[in-house]
DRENTIKE-159945 format. One record per atom (N, C-alpha, C): x, y, z. Coordinates in steps of 0.05 Angstrom, whole numbers, plus 5000, padded with zeros to 4 digits. Last residue first. Layout:
residues N
XYZ ...
END
This chain:
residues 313
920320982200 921520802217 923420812230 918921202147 920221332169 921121212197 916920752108 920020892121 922121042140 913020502112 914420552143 916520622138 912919972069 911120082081 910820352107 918619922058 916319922036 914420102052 920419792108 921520042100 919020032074 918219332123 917619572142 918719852123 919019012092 915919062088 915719282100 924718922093 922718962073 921519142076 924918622153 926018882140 924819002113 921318152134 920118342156 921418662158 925717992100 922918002094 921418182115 931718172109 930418002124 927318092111 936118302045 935218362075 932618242083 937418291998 938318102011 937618192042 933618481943 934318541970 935418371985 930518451897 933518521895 934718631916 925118311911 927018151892 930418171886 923418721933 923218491951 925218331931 923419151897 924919201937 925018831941 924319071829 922519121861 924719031883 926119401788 925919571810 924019401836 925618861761 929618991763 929019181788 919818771774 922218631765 925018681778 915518941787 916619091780 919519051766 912718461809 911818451782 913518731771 913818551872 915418351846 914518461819 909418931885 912919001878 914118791865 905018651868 905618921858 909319011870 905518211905 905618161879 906018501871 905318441957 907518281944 908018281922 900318611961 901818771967 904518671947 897518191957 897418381926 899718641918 897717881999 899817751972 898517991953 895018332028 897718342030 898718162010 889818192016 890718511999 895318502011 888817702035 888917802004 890717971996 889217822085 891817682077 891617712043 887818442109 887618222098 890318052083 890718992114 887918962127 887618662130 897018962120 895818982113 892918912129 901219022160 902319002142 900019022116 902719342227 899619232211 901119262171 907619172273 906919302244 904319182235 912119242327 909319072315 908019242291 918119222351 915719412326 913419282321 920418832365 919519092380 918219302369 921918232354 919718492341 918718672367 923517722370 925117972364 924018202353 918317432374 920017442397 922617732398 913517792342 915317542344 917717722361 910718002284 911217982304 912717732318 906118362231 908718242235 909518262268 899718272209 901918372230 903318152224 893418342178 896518172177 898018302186 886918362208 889118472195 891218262205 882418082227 884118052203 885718112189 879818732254 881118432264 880718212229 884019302265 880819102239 882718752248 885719712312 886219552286 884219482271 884920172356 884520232328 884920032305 884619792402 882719872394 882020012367 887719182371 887219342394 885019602375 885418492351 886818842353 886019002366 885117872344 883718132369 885718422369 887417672299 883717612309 883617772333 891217772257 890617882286 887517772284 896017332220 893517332218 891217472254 903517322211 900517292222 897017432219 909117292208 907317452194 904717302203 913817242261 911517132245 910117362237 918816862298 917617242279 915817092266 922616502311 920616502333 919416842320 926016372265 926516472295 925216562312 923016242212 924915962227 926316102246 920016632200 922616682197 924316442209 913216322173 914716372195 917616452190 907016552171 909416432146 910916532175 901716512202 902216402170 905116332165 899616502263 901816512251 900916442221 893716872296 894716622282 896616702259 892817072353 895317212324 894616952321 890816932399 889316972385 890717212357 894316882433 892616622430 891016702411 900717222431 897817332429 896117052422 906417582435 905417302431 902417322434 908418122455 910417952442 908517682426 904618622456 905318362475 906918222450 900519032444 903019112454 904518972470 896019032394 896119092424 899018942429 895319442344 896519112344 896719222379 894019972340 892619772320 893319502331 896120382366 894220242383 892920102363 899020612304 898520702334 896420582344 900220272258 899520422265 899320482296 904820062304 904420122277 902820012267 906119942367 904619802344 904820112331 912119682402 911020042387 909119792373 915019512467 913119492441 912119732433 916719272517 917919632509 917919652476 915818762551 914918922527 915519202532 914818582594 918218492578 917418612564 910218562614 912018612640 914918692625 907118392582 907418692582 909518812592 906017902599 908017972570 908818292569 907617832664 905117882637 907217912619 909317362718 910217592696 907617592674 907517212783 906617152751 907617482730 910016932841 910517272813 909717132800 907316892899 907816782875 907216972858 910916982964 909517092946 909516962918 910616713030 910716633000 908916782980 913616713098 911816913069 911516793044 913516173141 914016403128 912716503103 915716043214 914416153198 914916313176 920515913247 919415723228 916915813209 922516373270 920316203289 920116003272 925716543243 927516423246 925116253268 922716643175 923816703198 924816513219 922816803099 923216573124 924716623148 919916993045 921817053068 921016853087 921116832977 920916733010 921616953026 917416912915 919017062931 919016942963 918016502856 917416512884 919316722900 915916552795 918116572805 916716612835 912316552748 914016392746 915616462761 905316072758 907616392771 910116252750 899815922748 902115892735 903816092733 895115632779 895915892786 900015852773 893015232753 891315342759 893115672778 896714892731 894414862716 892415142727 901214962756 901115092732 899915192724 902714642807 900714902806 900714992780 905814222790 903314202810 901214392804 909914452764 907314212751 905114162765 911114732810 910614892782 908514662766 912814282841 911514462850 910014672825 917514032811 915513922821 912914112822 921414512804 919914402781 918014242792 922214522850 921014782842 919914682817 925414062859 922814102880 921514412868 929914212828 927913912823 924913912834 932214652843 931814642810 928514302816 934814462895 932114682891 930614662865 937714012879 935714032893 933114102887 941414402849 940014272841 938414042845 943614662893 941814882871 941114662853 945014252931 943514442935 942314592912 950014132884 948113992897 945514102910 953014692886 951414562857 950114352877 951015092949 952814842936 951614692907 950315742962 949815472959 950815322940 952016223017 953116132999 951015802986 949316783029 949716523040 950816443014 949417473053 948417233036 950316953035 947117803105 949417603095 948417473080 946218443096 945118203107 948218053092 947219013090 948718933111 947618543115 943619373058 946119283049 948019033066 939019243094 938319053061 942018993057 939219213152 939519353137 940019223110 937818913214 939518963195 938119003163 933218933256 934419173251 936219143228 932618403268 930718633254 931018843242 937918123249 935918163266 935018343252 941017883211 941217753240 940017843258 938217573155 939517903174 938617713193 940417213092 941017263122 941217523126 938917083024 940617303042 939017323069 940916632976 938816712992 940016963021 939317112927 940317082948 941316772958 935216832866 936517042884 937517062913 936516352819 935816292848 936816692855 933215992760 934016182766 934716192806 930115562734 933015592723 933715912747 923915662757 926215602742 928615632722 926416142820 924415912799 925715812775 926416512877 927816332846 925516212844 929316902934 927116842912 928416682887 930216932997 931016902975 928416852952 931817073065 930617223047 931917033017 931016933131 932016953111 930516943088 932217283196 929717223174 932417143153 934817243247 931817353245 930817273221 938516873293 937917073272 935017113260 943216703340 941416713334 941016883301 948716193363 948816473345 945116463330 948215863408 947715803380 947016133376 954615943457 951515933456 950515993423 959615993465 957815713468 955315733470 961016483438 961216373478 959416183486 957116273399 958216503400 958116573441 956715893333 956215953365 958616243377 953515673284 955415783288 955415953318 951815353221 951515353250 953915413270 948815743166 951915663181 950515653211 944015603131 944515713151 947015613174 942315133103 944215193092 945315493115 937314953119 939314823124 941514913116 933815393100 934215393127 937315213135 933215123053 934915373051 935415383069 930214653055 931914623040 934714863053 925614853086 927614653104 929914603095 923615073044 924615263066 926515073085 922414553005 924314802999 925215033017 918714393043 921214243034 923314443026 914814673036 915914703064 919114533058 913314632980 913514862995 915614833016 910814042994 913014142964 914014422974 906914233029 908213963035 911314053020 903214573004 905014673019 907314403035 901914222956 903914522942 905114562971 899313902985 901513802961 902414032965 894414213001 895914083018 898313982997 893014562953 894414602979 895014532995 891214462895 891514242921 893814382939 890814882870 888914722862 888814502886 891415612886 891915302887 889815122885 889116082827 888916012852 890615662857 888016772794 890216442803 889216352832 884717092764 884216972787 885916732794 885617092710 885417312725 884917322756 891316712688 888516762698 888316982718 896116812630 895516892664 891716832669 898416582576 895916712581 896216662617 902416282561 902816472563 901116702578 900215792536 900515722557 902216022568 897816042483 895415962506 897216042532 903116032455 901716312460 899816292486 903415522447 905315692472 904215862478 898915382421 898515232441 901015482465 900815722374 898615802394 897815702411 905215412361 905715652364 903615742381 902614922341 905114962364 905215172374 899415062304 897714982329 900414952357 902615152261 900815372270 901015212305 905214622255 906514842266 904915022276 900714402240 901814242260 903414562270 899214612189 896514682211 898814572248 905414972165 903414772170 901514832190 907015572136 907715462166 905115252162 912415812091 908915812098 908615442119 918016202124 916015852121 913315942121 921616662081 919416502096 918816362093 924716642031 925516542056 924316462085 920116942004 922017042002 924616972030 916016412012 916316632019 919316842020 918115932027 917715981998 916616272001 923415512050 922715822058 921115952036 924015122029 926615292036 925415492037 921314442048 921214712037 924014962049 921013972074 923314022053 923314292045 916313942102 918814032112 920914052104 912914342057 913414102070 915614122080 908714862071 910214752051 911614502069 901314872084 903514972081 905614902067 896614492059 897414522088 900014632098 893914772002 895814612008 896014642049 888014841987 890414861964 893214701973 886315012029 885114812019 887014731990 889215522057 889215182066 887614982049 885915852027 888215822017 889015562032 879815772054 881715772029 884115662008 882015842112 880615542093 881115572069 883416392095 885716182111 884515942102 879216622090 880916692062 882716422076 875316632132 875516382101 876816432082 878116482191 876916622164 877216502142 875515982236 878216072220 876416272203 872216062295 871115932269 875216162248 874816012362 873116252339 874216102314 878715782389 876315912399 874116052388 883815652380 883315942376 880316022390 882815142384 884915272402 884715592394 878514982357 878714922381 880615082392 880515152301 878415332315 877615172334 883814702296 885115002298 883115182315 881314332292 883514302309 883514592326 878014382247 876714382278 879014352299 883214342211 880714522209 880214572240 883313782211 885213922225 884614322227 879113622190 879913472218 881513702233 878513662140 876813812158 878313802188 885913792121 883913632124 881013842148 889414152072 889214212098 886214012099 893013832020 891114082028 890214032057 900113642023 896813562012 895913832023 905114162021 904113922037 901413932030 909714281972 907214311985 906814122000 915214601954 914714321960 912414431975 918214951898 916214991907 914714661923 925415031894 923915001890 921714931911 929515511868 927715421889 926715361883 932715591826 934015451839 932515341856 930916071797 930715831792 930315521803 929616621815 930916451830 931316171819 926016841791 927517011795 930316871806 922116471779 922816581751 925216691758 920516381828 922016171819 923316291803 917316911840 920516791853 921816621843 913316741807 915416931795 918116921828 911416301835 912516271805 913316511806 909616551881 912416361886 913116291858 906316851868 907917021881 910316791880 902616531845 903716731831 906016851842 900016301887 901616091867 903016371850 897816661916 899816581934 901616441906 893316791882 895817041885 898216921899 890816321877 892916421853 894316651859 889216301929 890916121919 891916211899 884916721930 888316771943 889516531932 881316591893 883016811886 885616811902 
END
């Protein structure tokens, strides 16, 4: 049954559109089947085998057969949730080889330390107390000098560093990040470094939550993170948005419900219970012809669905 709601929904777009046309990729293999429910962790639903058995999404010739959506291959799916994975924090980070990380470590304090102006004062080496910087990749804060205990956050000296130096740091932080990924995957180091040679190393792991100022619609149906190892993508906006398939909703959703989400979705929306009842969704406003929303709209498909469904939005 979903294969003919999906083949229905792109024949009356064609009817509407002539011009598009409908490019499939063969039907989705067992092979790639066990792919999927390796990286998800849990057996696919069987409306998704289903409708994957009809075709492996549209080929990369396809123009979007979804009212400009990509129905998204098993290859694409598994891109998307391999990132989603590498997004996931352990609840327990730890170093895997501590002698390497602090070897790679100490390089980068000997790095910054060196950049401390040598500078005398009645011929004697101008002392100081700590220096302070944090970065990772692509990024560097300070690094900022106090000349003693007593100086004051506004009052430190920040140092200056040289494109050679910042891309140094850039090389030995990427070292260090491939080191530790596997098993404690921060993405940013806080130093402080004193002037005994001793120093602090805090490792920041950001959550998705940390960047999220997320609404689910309905209320506490879709849990409140940009990316999820367990959203399997269907049709994609070719900008990192996806109509998807929730295998873990929050506490008021139904796991199989179809959400809209993605990198620019600050709305997370339950679009329907099932992917069935959502191509029924579809099909009942196309089949309206001259009055449907989706056929005589030049606005983004995810815009659509929200006002159809969410006007008050």
């Amino acid at each position: 049954m979903i294969q003919e709601l999906l083949k229905q929904i792109f024949q009356l777009q064609k009817k509407s559109n002539p011009g598009k046309n409908a490019l499939f990729n063969p039907p989705l293999e067992d092979a790639k089947i066990k792919q999927l429910e390796e990286i998800l962790d849990e057996e696919l639903p069987d409306e998704i085998k289903l409708l994957y058995s009809f075709a492996d999404g549209e080929s990369k010739e396809g123009e979007g057969l979804l009212f400009y959506c990509r129905w998204m291959s098993s290859a694409e799916i598994m891109d998307v949730l391999k990132f989603s994975q590498s997004l996931v924090k352990p609840k327990i980070p730890y170093i895997e080889n501590p002698a390497i990380s602090n070897q790679i470590i100490q390089q980068l304090v000997d790095l910054f330390v060196a950049q401390i102006p040598k500078r005398n004062f009645f011929g004697l080496k101008k002392s100081w107390y700590k220096l302070v910087f944090s970065c990772g990749p692509g990024s560097l804060s300070g690094p900022a000098l106090y000349s003693t205990d007593k100086t004051m956050p506004n009052k430190h000296e920040l140092l200056s560093i040289s494109s050679e130096v910042y891309s140094e740091m850039e090389e030995k932080i990427d070292i260090l990040q491939q080191t530790e990924k596997s098993s404690y995957p921060w993405d940013k180091l806080d130093f402080t470094v004193y002037s005994t040679g001793q120093y602090e190393l805090n490792r920041i792991m950001y959550q998705s939550e940390d960047f999220a100022n997320l609404h689910s619609t309905p209320e506490a149906s879709i849990k409140k993170i940009y990316f999820h190892n367990k959203w399997l993508p269907i049709f994609s906006d070719h900008g990192g948005n996806h109509i998807g398939i929730d295998l873990d909703p929050d506490i008021n959703g139904t796991k199989g419900q179809v959400i809209i989400y993605g990198r620019d979705e600050d709305k997370l929306l339950v679009v329907s219970n099932n992917l069935t009842d959502f191509f029924k969704l579809l099909l009942d406003d196309i089949k309206k012809s001259e009055n449907s929303i989706l056929l005589n709209s030049t606005t983004h498909l995810h815009d659509q669905l929200r006002n159809m469904l969410y006007p008050t939005l």
